[in-house]
Residue, then its C-alpha position, 0 to 999 in steps of 0.5 A: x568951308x573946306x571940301x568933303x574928303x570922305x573916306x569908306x571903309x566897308x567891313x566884311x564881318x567875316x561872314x556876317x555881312x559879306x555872307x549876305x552882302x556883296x562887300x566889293x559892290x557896296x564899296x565900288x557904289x560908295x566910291x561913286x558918291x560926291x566927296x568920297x576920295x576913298x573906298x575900301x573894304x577889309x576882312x575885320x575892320x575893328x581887328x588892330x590891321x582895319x584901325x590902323x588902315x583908317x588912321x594910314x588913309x586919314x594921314x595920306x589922303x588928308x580925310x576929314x570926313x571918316x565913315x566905317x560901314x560894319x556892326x552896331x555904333x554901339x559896339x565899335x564907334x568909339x574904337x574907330x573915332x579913338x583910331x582917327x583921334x590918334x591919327x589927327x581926326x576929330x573924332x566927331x568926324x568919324x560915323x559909322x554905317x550899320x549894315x549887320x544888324x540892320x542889312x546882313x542880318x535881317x535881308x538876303x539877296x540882291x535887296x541886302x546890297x542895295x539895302x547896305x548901299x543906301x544906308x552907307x550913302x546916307x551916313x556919307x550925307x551926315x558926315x559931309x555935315x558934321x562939324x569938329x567937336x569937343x567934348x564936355x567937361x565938369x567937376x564932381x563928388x567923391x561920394x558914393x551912394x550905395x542903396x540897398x545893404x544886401x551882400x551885394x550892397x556891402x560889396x559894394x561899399x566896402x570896395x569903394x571904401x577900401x578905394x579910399x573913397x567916401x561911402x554912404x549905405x542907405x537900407x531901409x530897414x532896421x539893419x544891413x545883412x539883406x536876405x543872405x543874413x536870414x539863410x541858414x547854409x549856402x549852396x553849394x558848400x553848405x557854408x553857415x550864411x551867418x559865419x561868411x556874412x557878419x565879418x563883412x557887416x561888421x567891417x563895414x560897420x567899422x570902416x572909417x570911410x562908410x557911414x551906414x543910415x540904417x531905417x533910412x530911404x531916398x526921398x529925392x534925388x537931383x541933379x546928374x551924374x557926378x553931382x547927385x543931390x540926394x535927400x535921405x530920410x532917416x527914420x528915428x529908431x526912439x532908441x539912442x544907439x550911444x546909451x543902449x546897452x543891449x540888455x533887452x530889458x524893454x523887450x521884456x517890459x513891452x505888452x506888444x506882439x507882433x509877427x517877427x519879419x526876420x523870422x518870417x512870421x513863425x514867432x513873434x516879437x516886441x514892438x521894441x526889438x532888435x532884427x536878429x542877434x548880429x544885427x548892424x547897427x547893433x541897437x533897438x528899434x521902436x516900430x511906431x506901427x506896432x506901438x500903442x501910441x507915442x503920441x499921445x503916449x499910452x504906455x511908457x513900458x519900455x522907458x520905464x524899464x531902461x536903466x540907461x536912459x537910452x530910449x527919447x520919445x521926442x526922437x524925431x526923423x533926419x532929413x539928410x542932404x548929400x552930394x554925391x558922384x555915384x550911386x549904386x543900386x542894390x535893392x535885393x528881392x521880394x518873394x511872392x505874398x502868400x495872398x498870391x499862393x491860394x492855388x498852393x494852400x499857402x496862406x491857409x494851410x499852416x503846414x504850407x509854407x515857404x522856402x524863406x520860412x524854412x530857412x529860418x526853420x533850418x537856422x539853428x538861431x531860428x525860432x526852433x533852433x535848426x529843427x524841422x518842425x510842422x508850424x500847425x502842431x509842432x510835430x516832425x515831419x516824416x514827409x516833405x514835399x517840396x515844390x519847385x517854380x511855385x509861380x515861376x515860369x507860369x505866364x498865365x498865373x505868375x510870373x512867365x521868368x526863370x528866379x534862377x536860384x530855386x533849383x538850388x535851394x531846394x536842392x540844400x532844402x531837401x540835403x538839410x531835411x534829410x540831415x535833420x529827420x534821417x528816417x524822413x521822406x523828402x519829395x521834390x516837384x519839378x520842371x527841369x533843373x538849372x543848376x548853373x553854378x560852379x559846383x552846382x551839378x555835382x551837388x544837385x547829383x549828391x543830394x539825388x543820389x546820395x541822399x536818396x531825395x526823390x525827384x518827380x519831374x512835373x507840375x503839382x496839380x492841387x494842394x488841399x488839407x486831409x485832416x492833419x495830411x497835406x495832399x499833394x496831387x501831381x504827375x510824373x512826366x517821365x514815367x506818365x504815373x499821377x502821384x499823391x503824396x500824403x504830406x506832413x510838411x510842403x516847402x514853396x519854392x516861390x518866385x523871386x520879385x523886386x522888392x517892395x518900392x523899386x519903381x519908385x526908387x527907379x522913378x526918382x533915379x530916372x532909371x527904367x525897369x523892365x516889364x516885370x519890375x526889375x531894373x533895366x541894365x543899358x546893355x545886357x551884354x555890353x553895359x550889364x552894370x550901368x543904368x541908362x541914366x549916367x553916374x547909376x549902377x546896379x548890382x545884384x538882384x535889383x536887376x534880376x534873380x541872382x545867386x549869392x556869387x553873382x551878386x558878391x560880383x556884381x556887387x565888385x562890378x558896380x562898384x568898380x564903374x563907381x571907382x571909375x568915375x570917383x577917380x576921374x579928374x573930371x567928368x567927360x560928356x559926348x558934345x553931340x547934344x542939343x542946343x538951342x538957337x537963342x534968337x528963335x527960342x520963345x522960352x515957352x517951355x513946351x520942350x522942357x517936360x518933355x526931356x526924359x533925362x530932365x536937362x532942360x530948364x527955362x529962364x529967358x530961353x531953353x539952356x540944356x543941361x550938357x552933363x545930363x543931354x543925352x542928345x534923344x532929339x524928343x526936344x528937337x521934335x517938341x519945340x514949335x519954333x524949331x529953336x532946338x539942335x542937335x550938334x551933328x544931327x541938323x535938320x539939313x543933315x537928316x533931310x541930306x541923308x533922307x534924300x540919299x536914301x531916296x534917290x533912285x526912287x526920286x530919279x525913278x519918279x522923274x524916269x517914269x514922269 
């Protein structure tokens, strides 16, 4: 084996380590340790000047060993393994030293150096062990698999498709559109939602490359990333899209009733229907919920009264097996249950409602045709109180975070009311404003001054019913007054929540949520798009609240990483992954279950899964034979950093014994 030539570069970070750090020090020290044949340090190591110093040294010094002492791994590993690649180096002999975020930035004093010298020895000890690596690689699919037909999923799908790619979008209900297809207006523009959306719906619709399995959701997914096996149940509707004309003529026959989902409970609708007019696929559903009975069928209306014969009730559900290479997740959001609103009147007073039951109220294709009216008696409202962070931002009630869109939609709540009944009143109780958006201040500004809506910053205290008055009991924090309002109409800005089976969507995907239920993203800042689990994306509010530009972008984002895998030759993998010894393994399958990302399986002995090892060590630590590695990460590696990292306390031991 070829002696240590070690060279240590030791970055100042500006003055984010060397303000902390004595950076000459450290550098003097790491030149003292065994192997080390260079030791410098440099004001910017990631800068083109600090790259290019590293590349010179391997080239004059004949390195084999590099290890750059400076930030996160995270942020700039693969910069300086790239730097020592072009200059001859395997890059697997290349580490780095986190003495920013581990040292300078949670240490002071003479305890940071010595801290940073330490953890510069150790990661010296780890490179003396490493061994020149090659990465894996695979074939995979072209597919995408889109989840969720929101405007952030149709984004999605339609730049994967324009890309030339194959698209599968899966939505669980009836028909794509999401909850921009149920808005009447979007802010700040007051564009109509339906006017920005349906072109979209129906190129997807029409798109060569996209196949959209409405009523449909993911059963099982497979495999790893760039070879998904994804099973997909799709729902029978009982209607033959081919034969139905849309005449409604079961809609009409149907002796059902039920609440209508589309417009938010406020009417009613068959249990034979269409979600709304320009509904994608556009074709009747049967909900089997709300139906008599198919089997044994107790009514028939429907069938009888379909001159097309489109309508089977021996329909029956697919089940759908795909290979794909992506998958991208945008499953939308939820809005608290009324069940969870008692303290607002909601549920129980009819004149309280929410901000999507308004919407609706608002649209001029809702259930009164863009008039605002009192869903107790059809009156209109002379009095409006809206209010803003109902079960936002209340961590001992609700729901502790920011749904970031609410400021704004009671903003063009509040505009739309005053468009609609000019002699009325509108109120709005809140927090603060967040008004973040391009174009967001000024039309929060608008509708306050020009519009003349009174905005009364504070929390509502009650909520009760006065005869046919809605009281509203709150305070004004600016000028210390209680306020009561005598309400004929209350709009909740109600908290934005996953939606209904994201975690265990997430469970099958192997991805994490976070503590509220939304998808966990790899990186907040470096990795926003990505899952932890490679070859999954997230787009829109699947992640968290977002607003309808947020969401169109993420929606592009995901589907750019998406095009970057599809349209790679083949898939490449980091090799530093565990492997198993085959002469100490007992294939007693003890490490097997305990994989987080599910890449071991067992036939004679353990066989890792290289595409899907993501080189966590939990099997390493499982395995009771200590048949199970990790390249680069052996337990002599660890026991030679542990020593480094020790040694003045051993010497000292030895000193003072």
């Amino acid at each position: 084996m070829a002696q240590p030539r070690i060279g240590v570069f030791v970055c100042h970070c500006g003055r984010n380590i060397a303000g902390t750090v004595d950076v000459e020090g450290v550098t003097e020290e790491a030149s003292r340790i065994p192997g080390v044949v260079l030791s410098t340090h440099y004001d910017y190591m990631c800068s083109d000047p600090g790259q290019e110093m590293v590349a010179r040294a391997i080239r004059e010094h004949r390195l084999n060993g590099v290890v750059v002492a400076a930030c996160s791994p995270g942020m700039h590993e693969e910069t300086f393994r790239h730097a020592a690649q072009a200059a001859g180096l395997n890059p697997y002999l290349v580490e780095m030293a986190n003495i920013r975020e581990q040292c300078s930035w949670v240490h002071r004093g003479a305890a940071a150096t010595e801290k940073a010298s330490r953890i510069l020895a150790t990661v010296v000890e780890k490179v003396r062990g490493n061994l020149p690596l090659e990465p894996s690689t695979m074939g995979h699919s072209t597919k995408c698999l889109v989840i969720g037909g929101g405007v952030a999923g149709i984004q999605a799908a339609l730049d994967v498709a324009n890309a030339g790619y194959e698209v599968l979008l899966v939505e669980r209900s009836p028909s794509i559109g999401g909850r921009m297809a149920q808005l009447s207006e979007t802010f700040p523009t007051l564009d109509c939602s339906q006017c920005i959306l349906t072109p979209k719906m129906v190129e997807v619709d029409r798109h060569p490359n996209i196949r959209v399995l409405a009523n449909s959701k993911i059963e099982e997914v497979s495999g790893f990333v760039g070879n998904w096996d994804v099973r997909i149940r799709k729902g029978a509707t009982y209607v033959d899209p081919d034969k139905c004309n849309l005449c409604g003529d079961c809609v009409e026959a149907c002796p059902v009733r039920v609440p209508h989902e589309f417009e938010e409970g406020l009417t009613e609708r068959a249990g034979i229907y269409i979600p709304f007019p320009q509904a994608i696929p556009s074709s009747y559903t049967l909900d089997v919920q709300s139906c008599l009975g198919l089997k044994p069928l107790r009514c028939s209306e429907c069938a009888k009264a379909c001159e097309a014969g489109a309508i089977n009730y021996d329909m029956q559900d697919e089940l759908l097996e795909e290979e794909v290479g992506a998958i991208v997740v945008a499953t939308g959001y939820e809005t608290l249950p009324k069940a969870a609103m008692a303290e607002y009147g909601y549920g129980e007073i009819a004149d309280v409602i929410s901000g999507l039951e308004y919407e609706r109220m608002a649209s001029a294709s809702g259930p009164t045709q863009g008039e605002i009216r009192c869903p107790s008696d059809g009156r209109v409202p002379k009095e409006v109180v809206f209010i803003q962070c109902s079960g936002s931002r209340d961590p001992e009630l609700y729901k502790p975070y920011c749904s970031k869109i609410c400021c704004m939609y009671t903003a063009k709540h509040a505009l739309l009311y005053r468009h609609s009944v000019p002699d009325g009143q509108a109120y709005v109780f809140y927090i603060d404003i967040r008004a973040g958006g391009k174009g967001y201040e000024e039309f929060v500004q608008r509708v306050m001054e020009e519009e003349r809506i009174l905005y009364l910053r504070g929390k509502v205290a009650k909520v009760f019913q006065d005869g046919d008055k809605v009281m509203v009991w709150g305070a004004d924090t600016l000028t210390g007054r209680r306020v009561e309002v005598a309400a004929d109409l209350v709009v909740l800005a109600q908290a934005v929540v996953p939606s209904q089976g994201v975690v265990d969507l997430a469970r099958k995907l192997r991805v994490s949520v976070d503590e509220h239920g939304f998808l966990k993203e790899a990186h907040p800042k470096l990795r926003p798009l990505e899952a932890l689990a490679a070859g999954v994306f997230l787009a829109g509010a699947a992640q968290g609240p977002k607003d309808i530009p947020e969401a169109v972008g993420q929606g592009s984002g995901a589907a750019a990483k998406a095009l970057m895998l599809l349209s790679s030759p083949e898939l490449v993998h980091s090799p530093e992954i565990a492997e198993v010894a085959e002469h100490l393994c007992s294939a007693c399958g003890i490490c097997a279950p305990q994989c987080p990302y599910e890449a071991i399986t067992v036939e004679d002995t353990a066989v890792v899964n290289e595409m899907l090892c993501e080189g966590c060590g939990t099997c390493v630590a499982a395995c009771p034979s200590g048949a199970m590695n990790l390249r680069n990460l052996a337990d002599s590696q660890v026991l030679a950093m542990l020593h480094a990292a020790l040694k003045e306390h051993e010497e000292a031991e030895v000193l003072g014994g």
